[in-house]
N, C-alpha and C positions, 0 to 999 in steps of 0.2 A: 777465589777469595772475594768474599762481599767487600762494598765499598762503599763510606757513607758519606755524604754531602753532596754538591755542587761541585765541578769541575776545580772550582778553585779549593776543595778539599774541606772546606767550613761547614760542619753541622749545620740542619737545617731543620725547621720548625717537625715539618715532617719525620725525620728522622729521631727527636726526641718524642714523638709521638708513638712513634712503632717502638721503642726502646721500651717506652711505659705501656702500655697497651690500652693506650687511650686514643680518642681522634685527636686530630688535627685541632679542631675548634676547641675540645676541653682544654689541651696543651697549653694556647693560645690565649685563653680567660684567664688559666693557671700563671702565667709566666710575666701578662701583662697585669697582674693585682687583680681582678676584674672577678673574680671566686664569688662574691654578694650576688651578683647575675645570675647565676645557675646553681643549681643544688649538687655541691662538687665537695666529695667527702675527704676528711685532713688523709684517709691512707691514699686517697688518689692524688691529692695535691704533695703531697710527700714525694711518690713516685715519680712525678713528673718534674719534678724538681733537684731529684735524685739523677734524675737520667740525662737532664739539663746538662749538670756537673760532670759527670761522667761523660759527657760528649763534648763536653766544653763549648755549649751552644751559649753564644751571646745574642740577645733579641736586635736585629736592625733598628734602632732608634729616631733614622730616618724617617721608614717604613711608618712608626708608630707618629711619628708627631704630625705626619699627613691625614692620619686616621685621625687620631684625636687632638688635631689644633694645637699641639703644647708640646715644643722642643725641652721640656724639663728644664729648662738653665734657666739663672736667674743672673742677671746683671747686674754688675756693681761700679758706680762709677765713685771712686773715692782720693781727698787729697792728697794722703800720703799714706804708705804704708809700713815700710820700713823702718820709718822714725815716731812711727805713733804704738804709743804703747797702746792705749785706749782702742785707736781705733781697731787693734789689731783682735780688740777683746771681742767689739760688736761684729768682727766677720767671724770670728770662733763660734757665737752664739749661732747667727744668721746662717752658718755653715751646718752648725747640729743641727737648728729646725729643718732646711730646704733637705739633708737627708732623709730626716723622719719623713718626708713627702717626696721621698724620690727623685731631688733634684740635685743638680750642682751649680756652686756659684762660678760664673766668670768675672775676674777681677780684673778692671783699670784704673791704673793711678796716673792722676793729672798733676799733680806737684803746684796742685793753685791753678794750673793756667786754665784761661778763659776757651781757647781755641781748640787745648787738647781735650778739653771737656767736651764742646761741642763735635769732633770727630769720631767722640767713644760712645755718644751718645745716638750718633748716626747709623757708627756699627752695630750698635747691640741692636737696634730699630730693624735695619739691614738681617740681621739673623733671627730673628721673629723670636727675642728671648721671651718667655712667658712674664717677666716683669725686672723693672729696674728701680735698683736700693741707690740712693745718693747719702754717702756716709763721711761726715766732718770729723776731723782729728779734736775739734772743738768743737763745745756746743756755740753755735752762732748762725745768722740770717744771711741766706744765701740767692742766688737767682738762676731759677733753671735756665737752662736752653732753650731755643724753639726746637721744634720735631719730635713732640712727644704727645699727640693727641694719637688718641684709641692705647698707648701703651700704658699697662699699672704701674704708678708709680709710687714711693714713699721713700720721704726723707726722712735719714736717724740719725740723730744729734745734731740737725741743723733746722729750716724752715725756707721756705719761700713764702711767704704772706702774700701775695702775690697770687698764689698758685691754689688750687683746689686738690690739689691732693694733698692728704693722710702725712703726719708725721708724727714719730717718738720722739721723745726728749724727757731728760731726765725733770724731775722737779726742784729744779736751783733755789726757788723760791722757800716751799717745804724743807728744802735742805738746811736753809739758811735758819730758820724756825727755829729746826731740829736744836741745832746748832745752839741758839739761844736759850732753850728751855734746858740744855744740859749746865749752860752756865746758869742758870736761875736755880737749878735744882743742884745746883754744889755749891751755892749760895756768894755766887763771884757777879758783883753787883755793883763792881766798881772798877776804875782803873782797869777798863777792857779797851786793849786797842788790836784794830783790822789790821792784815799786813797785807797789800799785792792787791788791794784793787787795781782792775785794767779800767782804763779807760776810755779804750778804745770804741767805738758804736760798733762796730761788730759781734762783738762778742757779748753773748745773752746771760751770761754766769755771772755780770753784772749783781742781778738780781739776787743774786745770794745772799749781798750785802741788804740790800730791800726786806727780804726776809728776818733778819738777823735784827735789823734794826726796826723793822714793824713789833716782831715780837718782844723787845726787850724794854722799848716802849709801853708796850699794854703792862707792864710792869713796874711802870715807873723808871728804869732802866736806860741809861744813855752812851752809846760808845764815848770813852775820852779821845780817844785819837786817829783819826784812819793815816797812815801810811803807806801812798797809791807809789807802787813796782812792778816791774815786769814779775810775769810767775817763775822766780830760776833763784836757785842757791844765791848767788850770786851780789843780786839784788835787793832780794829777800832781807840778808845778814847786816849789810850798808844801810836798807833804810830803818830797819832795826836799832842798828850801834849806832848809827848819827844820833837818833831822838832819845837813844838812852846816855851818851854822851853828852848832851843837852840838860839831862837832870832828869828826864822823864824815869816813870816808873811804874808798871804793869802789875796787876794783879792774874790779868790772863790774856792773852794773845793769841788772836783769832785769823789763820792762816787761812787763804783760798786758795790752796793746793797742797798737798804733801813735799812736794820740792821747797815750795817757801818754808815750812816748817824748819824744815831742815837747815833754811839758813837762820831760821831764828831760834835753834838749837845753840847753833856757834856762838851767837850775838850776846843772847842768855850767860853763855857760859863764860864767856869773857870775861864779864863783869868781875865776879862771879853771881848769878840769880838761878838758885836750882829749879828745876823743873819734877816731881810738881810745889815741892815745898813752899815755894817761894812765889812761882810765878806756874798757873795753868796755861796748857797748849791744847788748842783744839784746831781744827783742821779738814779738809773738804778731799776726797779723791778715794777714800780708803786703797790706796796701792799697797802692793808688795812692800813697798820704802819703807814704808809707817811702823811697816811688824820687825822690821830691820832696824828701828832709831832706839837708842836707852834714853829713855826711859821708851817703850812702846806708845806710838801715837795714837790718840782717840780722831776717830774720822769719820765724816758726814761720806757714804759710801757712794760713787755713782755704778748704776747698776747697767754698766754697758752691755756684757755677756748676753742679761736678759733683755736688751735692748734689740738686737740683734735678732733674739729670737721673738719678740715681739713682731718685730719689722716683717719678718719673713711670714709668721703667721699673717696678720693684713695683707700683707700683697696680693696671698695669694685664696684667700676667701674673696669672692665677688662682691660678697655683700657687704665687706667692710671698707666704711667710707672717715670712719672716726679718727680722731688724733690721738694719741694718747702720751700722760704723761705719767711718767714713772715715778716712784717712791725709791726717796735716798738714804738707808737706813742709818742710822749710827754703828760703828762698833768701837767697843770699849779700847782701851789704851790708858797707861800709866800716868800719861801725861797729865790728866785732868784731877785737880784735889777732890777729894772724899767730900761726900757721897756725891757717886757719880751711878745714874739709871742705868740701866741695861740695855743692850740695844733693844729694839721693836721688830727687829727680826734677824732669823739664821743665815744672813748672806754673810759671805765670806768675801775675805778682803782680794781683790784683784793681782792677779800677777801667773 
């Protein structure tokens, strides 16, 4: 009885080669992508692929990242994972591109901390990953570690300004615009208050409001009232029903999150002030939530997913050295009074 592999029983390069009836080196162009090298026809690379399968030959990966410098993995050093819905969206993304290019991510999460960040950063270094993604649950400015020269690096959804490397982030500012021009173009020009600004300097989504109010401005256009809360139901609803228990009175309410919305759904409806008869809702995240609220929420989208894949595509081109920043589309929702535009493009809301 014939016997095929290495003592340890494991198919071998060789042996999917005698199987297909090709050499050793075709097998090997074949199996490592490498087919543009040589003039190798799709019935032979069929074959050799075929016989792969049937042998149950796995390439040594080892082997290959000696040959060609590049252990395929990509590192991820990230705050949370668990509890970020978000961020969960830009590894999904980041995950699809590095397969289209043959790779797999490795994932660490730090939970914030300073220390555990600098040891994941030392490991991935340590394992010569072909590059490392630093990805924020938030958009906001962050500060790398040392022990990262010669390694590629790019940050998504956050920044080091500080730092020469490449990063995505969505367009908070555009977003904020968008935002505006929806309300100008449903002719809500008055009686606008903001709900959830942070305050915090951390955080860059700040700038939303900058948008929002740069463009509503060139309009003539002025917010009546910002109402600064944490971004959560919770808080949302409270600084809501205080100022409308006060006397105030909105013509439309400008949410920077889909969770504040929702508490300024309740707050609304207290009163009673329908939504959108009474009172328009617009709102910043396009999540799952929004398409879940009655009336359905109108939201400035962030486009984390292609974030992600963004991020993966730069890292891993040599030649790209650029930052980029993303476009946050509108999608419609119920929320906002007639005539309300279309969005500006086919993304689809996150979840």
């Amino acid at each position: 009885m014939s016997r095929t592999g290495t003592r340890s029983g494991k198919p071998t390069l060789t042996d999917v080669a005698a199987r297909a009836g090709v050499s050793a080196t075709t097998a090997s162009y074949i199996l490592n992508g490498r087919t543009l090298e040589m003039r190798i026809s799709s019935d032979t690379e069929e074959r050799v692929q075929l016989a792969a399968q049937e042998l149950g030959y796995r390439p040594n990966r080892t082997a290959q990242s000696l040959r060609t410098a590049s252990t395929r993995i990509i590192g991820v050093v990230t705050d949370y994972v668990a509890g970020g819905m978000f961020s969960a969206r830009i590894l999904a993304g980041a995950n699809a591109a590095a397969r289209q290019q043959d790779h797999v991510l490795m994932i660490g999460e730090t939970d914030g901390d300073t220390r555990t960040t600098t040891e994941l950063v030392h490991e991935f270094v340590d394992r010569q990953v072909d590059g490392l993604l630093f990805v924020a649950r938030t958009t906001s400015s962050i500060r790398l570690p040392q022990g990262l020269a010669g390694t590629r690096v790019v940050t998504v959804n956050c920044i080091d300004t500080s730092s020469p490397y490449p990063s995505v982030l969505p367009d908070d500012r555009g977003g904020g615009r968008r935002a505006a021009e929806a309300l100008i173009g449903a002719g809500l020009t008055d009686g606008i208050v903001v709900v959830g600004e942070d305050t915090t300097t951390e955080a860059l989504a700040g700038v939303r409001v900058d948008g929002l109010v740069e463009r509503l401005a060139e309009d003539g256009v002025r917010v009546a009232a910002r109402l600064e809360c944490p971004w959560n139901l919770d808080d949302a609803y409270g600084a809501l029903a205080g100022w409308l228990d006060r006397g105030g009175r909105p013509r439309a309410v400008v949410c920077l999150n889909d969770r504040v919305a929702w508490g300024v759904y309740h707050a609304l409806a207290d009163v009673p002030l329908a939504v959108p008869g009474e009172v328009s809702v617009i709102s910043f995240d396009g999540s799952e939530l929004g398409r879940w609220m009655r009336p359905t929420l109108a939201s400035v989208a962030l486009p984390f997913f292609e974030m992600g894949q963004e991020a993966v595509r730069i890292l891993l081109d040599p030649a790209e050295k650029e930052s980029v920043v993303m476009d946050m589309p509108l999608l419609p929702g119920d929320s906002m009074a007639a005539p309300f535009a279309a969005p500006l493009s086919g993304v689809e809301r996150e979840g």
